[in-house]
C-alpha positions as semicolon CSV with decimal commas, in nm:
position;residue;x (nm);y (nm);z (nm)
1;X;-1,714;-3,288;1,774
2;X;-1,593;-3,497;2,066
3;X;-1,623;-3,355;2,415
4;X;-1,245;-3,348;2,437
5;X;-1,261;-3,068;2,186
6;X;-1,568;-2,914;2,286
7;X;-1,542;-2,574;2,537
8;X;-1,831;-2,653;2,709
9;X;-2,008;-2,320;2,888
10;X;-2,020;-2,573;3,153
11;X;-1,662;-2,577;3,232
12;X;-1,616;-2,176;3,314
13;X;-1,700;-2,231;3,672
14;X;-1,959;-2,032;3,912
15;X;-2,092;-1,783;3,693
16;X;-2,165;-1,458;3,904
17;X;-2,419;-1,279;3,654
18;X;-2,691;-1,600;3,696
19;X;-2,809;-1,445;4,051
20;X;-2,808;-1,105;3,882
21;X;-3,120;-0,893;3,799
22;X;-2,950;-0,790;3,460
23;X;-2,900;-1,165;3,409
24;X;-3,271;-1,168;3,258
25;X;-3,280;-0,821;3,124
26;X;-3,331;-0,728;2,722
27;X;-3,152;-0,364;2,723
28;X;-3,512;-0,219;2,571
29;X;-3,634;-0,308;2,900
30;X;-3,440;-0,034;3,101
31;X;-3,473;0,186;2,774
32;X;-3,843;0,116;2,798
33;X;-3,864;0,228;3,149
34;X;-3,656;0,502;3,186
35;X;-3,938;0,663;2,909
36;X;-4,175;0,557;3,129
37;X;-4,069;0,735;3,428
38;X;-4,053;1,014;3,282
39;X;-4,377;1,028;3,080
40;X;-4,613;0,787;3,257
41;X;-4,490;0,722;3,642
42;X;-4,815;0,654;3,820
43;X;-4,950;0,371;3,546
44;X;-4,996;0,092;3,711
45;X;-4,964;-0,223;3,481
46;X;-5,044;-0,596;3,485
47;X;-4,785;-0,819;3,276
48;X;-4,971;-1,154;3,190
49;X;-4,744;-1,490;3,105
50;X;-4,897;-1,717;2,823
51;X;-4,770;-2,069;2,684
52;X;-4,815;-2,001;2,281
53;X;-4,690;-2,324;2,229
54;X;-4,813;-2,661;2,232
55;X;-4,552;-2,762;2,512
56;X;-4,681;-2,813;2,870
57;X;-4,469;-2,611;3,025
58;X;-4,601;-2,721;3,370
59;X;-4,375;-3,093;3,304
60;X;-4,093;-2,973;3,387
61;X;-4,133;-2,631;3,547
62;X;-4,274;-2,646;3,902
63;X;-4,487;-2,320;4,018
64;X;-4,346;-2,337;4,358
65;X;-3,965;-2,363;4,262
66;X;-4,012;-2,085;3,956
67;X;-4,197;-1,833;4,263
68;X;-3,885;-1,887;4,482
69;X;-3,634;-1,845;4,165
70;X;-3,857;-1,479;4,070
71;X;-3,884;-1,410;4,473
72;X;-3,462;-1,400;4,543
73;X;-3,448;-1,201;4,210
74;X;-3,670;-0,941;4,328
75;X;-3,547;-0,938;4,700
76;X;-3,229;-0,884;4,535
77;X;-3,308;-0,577;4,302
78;X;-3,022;-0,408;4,145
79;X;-2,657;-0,462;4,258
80;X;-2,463;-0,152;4,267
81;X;-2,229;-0,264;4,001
82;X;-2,523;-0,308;3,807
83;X;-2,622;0,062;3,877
84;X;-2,280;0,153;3,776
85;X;-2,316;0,018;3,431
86;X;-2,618;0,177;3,323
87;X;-2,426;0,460;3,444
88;X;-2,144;0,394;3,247
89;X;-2,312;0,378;2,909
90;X;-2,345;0,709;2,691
91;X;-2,511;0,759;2,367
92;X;-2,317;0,802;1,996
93;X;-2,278;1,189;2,127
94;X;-2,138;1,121;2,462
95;X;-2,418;1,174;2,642
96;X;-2,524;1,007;2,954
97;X;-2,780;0,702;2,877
98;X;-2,974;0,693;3,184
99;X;-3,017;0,992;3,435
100;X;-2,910;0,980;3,796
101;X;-3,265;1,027;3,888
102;X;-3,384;0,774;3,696
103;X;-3,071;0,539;3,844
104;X;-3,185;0,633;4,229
105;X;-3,517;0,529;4,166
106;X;-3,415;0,148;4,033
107;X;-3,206;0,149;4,349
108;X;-3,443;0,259;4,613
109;X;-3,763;0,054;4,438
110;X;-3,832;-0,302;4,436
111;X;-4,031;-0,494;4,161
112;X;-4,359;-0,563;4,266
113;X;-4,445;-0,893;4,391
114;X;-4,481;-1,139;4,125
115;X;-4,744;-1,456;4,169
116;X;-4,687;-1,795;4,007
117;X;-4,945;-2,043;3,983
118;X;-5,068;-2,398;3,841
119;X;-5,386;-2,354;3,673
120;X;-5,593;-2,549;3,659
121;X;-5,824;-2,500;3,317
122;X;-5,510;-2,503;3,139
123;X;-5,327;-2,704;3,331
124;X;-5,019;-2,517;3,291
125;X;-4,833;-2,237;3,429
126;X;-5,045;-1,929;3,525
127;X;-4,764;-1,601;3,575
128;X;-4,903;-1,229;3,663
129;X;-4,768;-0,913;3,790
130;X;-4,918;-0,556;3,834
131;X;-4,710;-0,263;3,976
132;X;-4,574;0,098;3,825
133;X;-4,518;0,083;3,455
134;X;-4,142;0,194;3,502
135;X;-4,062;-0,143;3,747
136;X;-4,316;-0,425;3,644
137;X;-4,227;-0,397;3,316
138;X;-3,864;-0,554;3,421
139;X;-4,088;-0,900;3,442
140;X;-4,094;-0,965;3,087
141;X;-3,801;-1,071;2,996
142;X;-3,651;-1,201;3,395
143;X;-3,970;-1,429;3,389
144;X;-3,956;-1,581;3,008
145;X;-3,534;-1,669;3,059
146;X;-3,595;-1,852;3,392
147;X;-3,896;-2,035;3,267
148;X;-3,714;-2,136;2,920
149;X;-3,392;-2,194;3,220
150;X;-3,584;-2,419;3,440
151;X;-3,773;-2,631;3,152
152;X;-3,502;-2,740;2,997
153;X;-3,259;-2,803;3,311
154;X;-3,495;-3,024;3,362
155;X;-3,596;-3,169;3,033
156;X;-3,249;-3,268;2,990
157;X;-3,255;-3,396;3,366
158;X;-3,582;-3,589;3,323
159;X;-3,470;-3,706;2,960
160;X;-3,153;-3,904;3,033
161;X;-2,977;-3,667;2,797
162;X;-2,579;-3,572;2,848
163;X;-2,535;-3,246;2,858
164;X;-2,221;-3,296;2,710
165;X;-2,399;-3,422;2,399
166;X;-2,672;-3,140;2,393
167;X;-2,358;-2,895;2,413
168;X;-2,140;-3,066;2,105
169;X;-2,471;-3,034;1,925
170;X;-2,567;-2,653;1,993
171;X;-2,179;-2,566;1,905
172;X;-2,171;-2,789;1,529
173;X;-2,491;-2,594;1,467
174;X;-2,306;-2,255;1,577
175;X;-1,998;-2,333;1,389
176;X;-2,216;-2,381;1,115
177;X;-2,360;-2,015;1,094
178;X;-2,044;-1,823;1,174
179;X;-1,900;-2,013;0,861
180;X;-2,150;-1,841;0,720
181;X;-2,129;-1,476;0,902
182;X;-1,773;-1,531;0,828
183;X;-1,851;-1,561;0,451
184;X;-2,078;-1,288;0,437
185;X;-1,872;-1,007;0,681
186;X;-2,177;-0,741;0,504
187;X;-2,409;-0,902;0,723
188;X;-2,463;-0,730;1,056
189;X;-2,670;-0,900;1,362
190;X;-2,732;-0,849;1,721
191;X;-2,832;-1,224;1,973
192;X;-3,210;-1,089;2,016
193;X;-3,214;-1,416;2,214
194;X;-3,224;-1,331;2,614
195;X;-3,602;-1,420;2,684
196;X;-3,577;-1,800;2,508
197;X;-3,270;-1,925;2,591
198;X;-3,163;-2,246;2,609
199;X;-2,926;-2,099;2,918
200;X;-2,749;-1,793;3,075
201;X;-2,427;-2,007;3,019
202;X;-2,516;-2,094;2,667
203;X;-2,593;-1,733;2,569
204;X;-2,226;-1,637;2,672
205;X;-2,079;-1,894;2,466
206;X;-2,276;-1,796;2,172
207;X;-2,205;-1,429;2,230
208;X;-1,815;-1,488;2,310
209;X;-1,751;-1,686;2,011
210;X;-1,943;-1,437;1,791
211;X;-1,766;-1,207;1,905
212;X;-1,429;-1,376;1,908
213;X;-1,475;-1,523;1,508
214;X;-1,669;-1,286;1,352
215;X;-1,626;-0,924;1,495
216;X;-1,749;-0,785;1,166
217;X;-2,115;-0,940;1,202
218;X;-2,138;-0,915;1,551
219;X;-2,308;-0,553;1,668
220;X;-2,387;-0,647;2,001
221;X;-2,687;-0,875;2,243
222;X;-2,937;-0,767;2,352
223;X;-2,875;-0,948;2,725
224;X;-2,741;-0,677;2,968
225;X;-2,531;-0,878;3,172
226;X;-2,366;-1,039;2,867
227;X;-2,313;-0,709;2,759
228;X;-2,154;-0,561;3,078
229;X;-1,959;-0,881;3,116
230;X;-1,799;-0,961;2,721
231;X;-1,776;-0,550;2,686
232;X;-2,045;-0,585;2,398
233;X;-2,279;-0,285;2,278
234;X;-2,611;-0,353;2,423
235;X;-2,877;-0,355;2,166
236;X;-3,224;-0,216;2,246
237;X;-3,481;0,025;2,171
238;X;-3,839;-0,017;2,245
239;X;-4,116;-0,345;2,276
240;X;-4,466;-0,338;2,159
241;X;-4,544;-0,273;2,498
242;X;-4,499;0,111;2,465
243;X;-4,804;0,184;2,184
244;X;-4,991;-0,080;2,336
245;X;-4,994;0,084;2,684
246;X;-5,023;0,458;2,544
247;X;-5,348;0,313;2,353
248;X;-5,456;0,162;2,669
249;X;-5,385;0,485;2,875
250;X;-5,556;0,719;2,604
251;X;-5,906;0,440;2,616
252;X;-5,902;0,469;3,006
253;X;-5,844;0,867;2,912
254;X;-6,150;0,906;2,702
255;X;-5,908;1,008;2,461
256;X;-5,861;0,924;2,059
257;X;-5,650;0,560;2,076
258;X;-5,559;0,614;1,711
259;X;-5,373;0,903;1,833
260;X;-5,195;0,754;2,101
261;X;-4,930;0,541;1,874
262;X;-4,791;0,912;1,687
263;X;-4,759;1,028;2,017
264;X;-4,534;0,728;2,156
265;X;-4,307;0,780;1,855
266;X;-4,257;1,144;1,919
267;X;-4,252;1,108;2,312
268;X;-3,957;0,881;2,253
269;X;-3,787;1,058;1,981
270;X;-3,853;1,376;2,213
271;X;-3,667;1,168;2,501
272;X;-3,372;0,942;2,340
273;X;-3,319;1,123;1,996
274;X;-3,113;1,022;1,724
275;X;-2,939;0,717;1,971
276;X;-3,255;0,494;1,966
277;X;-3,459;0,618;1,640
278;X;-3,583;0,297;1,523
279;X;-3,950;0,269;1,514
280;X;-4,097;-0,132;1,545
281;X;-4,409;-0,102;1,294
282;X;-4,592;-0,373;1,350
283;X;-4,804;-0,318;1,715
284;X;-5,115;-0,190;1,544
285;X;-5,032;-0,334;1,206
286;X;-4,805;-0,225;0,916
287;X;-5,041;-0,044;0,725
288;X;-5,162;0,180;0,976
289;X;-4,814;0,235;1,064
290;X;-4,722;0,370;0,728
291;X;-4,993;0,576;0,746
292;X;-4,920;0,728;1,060
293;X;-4,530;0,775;0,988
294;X;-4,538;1,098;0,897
295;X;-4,252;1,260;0,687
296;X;-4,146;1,438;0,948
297;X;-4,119;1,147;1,159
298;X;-3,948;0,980;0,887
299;X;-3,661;1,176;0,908
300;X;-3,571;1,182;1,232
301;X;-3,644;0,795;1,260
302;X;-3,337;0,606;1,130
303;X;-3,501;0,311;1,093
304;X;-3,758;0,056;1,098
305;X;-3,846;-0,298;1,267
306;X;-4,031;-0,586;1,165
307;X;-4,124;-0,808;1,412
308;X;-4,436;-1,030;1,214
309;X;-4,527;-1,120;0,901
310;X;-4,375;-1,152;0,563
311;X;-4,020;-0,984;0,593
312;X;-4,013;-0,947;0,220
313;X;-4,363;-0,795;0,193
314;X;-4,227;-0,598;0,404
315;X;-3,915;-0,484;0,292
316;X;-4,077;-0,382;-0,013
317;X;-4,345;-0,214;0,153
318;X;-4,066;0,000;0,327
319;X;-3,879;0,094;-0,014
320;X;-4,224;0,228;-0,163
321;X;-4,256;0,437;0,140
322;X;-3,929;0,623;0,131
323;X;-3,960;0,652;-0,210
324;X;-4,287;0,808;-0,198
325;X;-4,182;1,036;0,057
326;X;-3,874;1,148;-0,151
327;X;-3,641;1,006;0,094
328;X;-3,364;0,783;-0,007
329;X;-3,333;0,447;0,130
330;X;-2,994;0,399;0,151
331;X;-3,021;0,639;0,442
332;X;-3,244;0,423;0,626
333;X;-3,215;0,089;0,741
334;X;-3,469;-0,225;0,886
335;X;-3,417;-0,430;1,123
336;X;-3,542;-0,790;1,066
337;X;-3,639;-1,013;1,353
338;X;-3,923;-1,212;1,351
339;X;-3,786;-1,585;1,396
340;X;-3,512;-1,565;1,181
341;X;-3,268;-1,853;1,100
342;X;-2,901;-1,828;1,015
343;X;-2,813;-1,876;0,743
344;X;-3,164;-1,920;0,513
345;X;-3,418;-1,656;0,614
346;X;-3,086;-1,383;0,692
347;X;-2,955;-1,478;0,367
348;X;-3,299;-1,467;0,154
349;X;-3,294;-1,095;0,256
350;X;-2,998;-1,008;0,218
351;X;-3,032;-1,126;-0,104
352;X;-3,360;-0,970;-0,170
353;X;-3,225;-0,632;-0,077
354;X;-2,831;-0,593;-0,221
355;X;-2,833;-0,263;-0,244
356;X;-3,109;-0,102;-0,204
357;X;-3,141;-0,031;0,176
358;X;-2,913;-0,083;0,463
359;X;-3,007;-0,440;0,667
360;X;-2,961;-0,524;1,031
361;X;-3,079;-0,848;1,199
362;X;-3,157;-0,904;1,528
363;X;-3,164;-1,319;1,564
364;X;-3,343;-1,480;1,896
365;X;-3,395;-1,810;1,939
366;X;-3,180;-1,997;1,653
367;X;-2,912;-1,822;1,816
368;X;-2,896;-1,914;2,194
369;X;-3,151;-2,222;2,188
370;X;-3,055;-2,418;1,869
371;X;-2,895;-2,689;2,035
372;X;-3,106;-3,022;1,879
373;X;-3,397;-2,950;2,157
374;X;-3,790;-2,767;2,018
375;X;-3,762;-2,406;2,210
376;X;-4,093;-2,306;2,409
377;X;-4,255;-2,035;2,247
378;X;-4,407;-1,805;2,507
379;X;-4,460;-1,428;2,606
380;X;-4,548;-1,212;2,869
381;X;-4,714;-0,926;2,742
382;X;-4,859;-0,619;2,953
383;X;-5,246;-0,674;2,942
384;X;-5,403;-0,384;3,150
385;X;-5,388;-0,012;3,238
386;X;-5,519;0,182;3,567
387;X;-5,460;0,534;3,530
388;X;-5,504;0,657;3,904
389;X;-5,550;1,054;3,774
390;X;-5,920;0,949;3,632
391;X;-6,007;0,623;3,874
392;X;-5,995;0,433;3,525
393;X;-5,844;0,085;3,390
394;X;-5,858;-0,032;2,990
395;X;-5,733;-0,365;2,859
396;X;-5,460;-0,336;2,581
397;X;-5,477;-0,479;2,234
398;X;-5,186;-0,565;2,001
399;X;-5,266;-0,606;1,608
400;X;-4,988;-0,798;1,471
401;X;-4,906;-0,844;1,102
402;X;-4,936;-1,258;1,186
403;X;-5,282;-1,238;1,371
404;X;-5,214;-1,577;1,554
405;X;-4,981;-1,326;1,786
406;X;-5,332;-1,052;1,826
407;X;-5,335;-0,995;2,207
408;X;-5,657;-0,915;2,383
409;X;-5,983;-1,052;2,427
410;X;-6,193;-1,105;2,128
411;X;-6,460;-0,792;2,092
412;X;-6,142;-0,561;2,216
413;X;-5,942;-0,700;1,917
414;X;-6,218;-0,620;1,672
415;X;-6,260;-0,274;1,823
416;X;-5,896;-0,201;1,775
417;X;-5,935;-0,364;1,405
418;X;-6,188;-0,109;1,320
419;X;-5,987;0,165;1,469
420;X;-5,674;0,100;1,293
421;X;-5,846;-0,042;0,967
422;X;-5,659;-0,366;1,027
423;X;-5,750;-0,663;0,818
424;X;-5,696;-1,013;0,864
425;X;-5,376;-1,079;0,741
């Protein structure tokens, strides 16, 4: 592909949406908070950043520019037309997404201030928050897509590298999967990929021409300005962020931790119903979760997520449950997305599971940063809990079916192992 051919992002001219607070947003984020402000206000929650990778991210991300970039964001806060979209969207039944009240409180709240730092015993980036549940937890995602933004605007910068040529490459590997989504119009996927993208400008032109050659595939993304801007379905539920904070509230609490993950699931079914009923199973580990998924919860929960470890394992693990429970899995549905690729790890499933329970994909980073370049892998995960009603803070664990992504300091992690009955995967 020559660049004469090529429709280069780069050539659709000042895109508004970059200096937009929805720019950086996943759609579970104001999903996530809107629960929060209605069942936990006063938590006040730190949001730690951490490299995973073996990329210095520091090379070509300077703290000072990346604290100016997060500063204008959150001096800026939410535009109105940004306010008037959330407004705008309504569930399956017609009812109203997010509540005016809800809406006034975005409007008439900053973020809280954000600090970015070189540190020194890593010698890498060093990013940290703390604030209200219902507004720090907008960090997440704004802070991974500028720092995957910055690093490589400048890696290409720094590298000699055309754009041009990075561009031609991303879109032969892009033509080369919707061949396949266009082969395969039974296969259904969301772009998961907001928080590691290789741009802003590159995630529209993956989610335009998804949406312009293979409609049938293509549910929605997951980015809510992409989604306000193409007219796309924005795809979100909730992050591991939600049982991990209701585990840390209930330890601060005194109260029984192994509890606290039932009563996320039925605070949120309580709250969004039927519209967001999929349950991610893989916070406190898979087994526990199966445990803990009652039959009543079950049946209102539509479906499942996994989000680590072995997605056949686990689709298997899923069919034995229904089945068990009397429930018929054709009724139910999973949604894969741990660090999927199009077409070989979509297509093993698929194949795996013809006709035995309904498949949805949710595909990150091989979507919007698959463009010849190694993608930084790194998250920013809440990591603390004050609960100002008892005086009281707790750290928060995350159990993951892959333990290389456990969260939490070492003797927390084995606490929450015995909890849970988690073993070593």
């Amino acid at each position: 592909m020559t660049h004469q051919t090529l429709t280069s992002p780069i050539e659709y001219g000042p895109f508004k949406e970059e200096t937009m607070l929805s720019a950086g947003l996943d759609y579970y984020k104001p999903t996530m908070s809107q629960f929060q402000h209605e069942y936990q206000p006063d938590a006040e929650v730190t949001f730690t950043f951490k490299n995973r990778g073996n990329q210095r991210l520091a090379d070509y991300v300077a703290a000072e520019d990346l604290q100016d970039r997060l500063e204008t964001i959150r001096q800026n806060g939410f535009a109105q037309e940004e306010i008037e979209y959330f407004r705008s969207l309504h569930s399956a039944k017609g009812e109203r997404m997010f509540a005016d009240e809800y809406l006034d409180y975005l409007q008439h709240n900053s973020l809280p201030e954000i600090t970015v730092r070189h540190d020194r015993s890593t010698d890498d980036l060093a990013i940290e928050s703390t604030g209200k549940w219902p507004l720090v937890t907008f960090w997440e995602t704004i802070v991974m897509s500028q720092v995957s933004e910055m690093y490589f605007e400048n890696c290409v910068s720094a590298q000699g590298l055309d754009i041009f040529d990075v561009y031609a490459e991303g879109d032969h590997r892009l033509s080369e999967k919707i061949a396949y989504l266009q082969a395969n119009p039974d296969v259904k996927l969301a772009d998961f990929g907001t928080r590691r993208r290789f741009s802003l400008r590159w995630q529209r032109h993956v989610d335009e021409r998804l949406k312009n050659e293979c409609p049938e595939n293509f549910v929605g993304t997951s980015c809510v300005a992409l989604a306000k801007e193409l007219g796309l379905k924005a795809i979100g539920t909730f992050a591991h962020e939600n049982p991990m904070v209701y585990a840390a509230i209930a330890d601060a609490k005194g109260e029984d931790i192994r509890a606290s993950h039932g009563k996320m699931l039925d605070d949120w079914y309580d709250f969004y119903g039927d519209e967001l009923a999929i349950a991610l199973s893989d916070t406190f580990g898979t087994d526990f979760f199966f445990e803990d998924f009652t039959l009543e919860r079950a049946e209102k929960y539509q479906a499942t997520r996994q989000d680590s470890g072995d997605p056949i394992k686990y689709g298997e693990k899923v069919l034995k449950f229904y089945t068990n429970m009397g429930l018929n899995p054709l009724d139910k549905s999973i949604t894969f997305s741990d660090g999927l690729h199009l077409p070989d790890s979509v297509d093993n499933i698929k194949q795996e599971f013809k006709d035995q329970i309904n498949k949805n994909f949710g595909v990150g980073t091989d979507l919007s940063n698959d463009l010849g370049l190694k993608a930084i892998n790194q998250v920013m995960k809440a990591t603390h809990v004050y609960v100002p009603e008892v005086n009281k803070g707790a750290d928060t664990v995350k159990l993951s079916d892959d333990s290389s992504k456990h969260t939490g300091n070492n003797e927390l992690v084995e606490r929450y192992q015995q909890i849970f009955a988690v073993k070593e995967q």
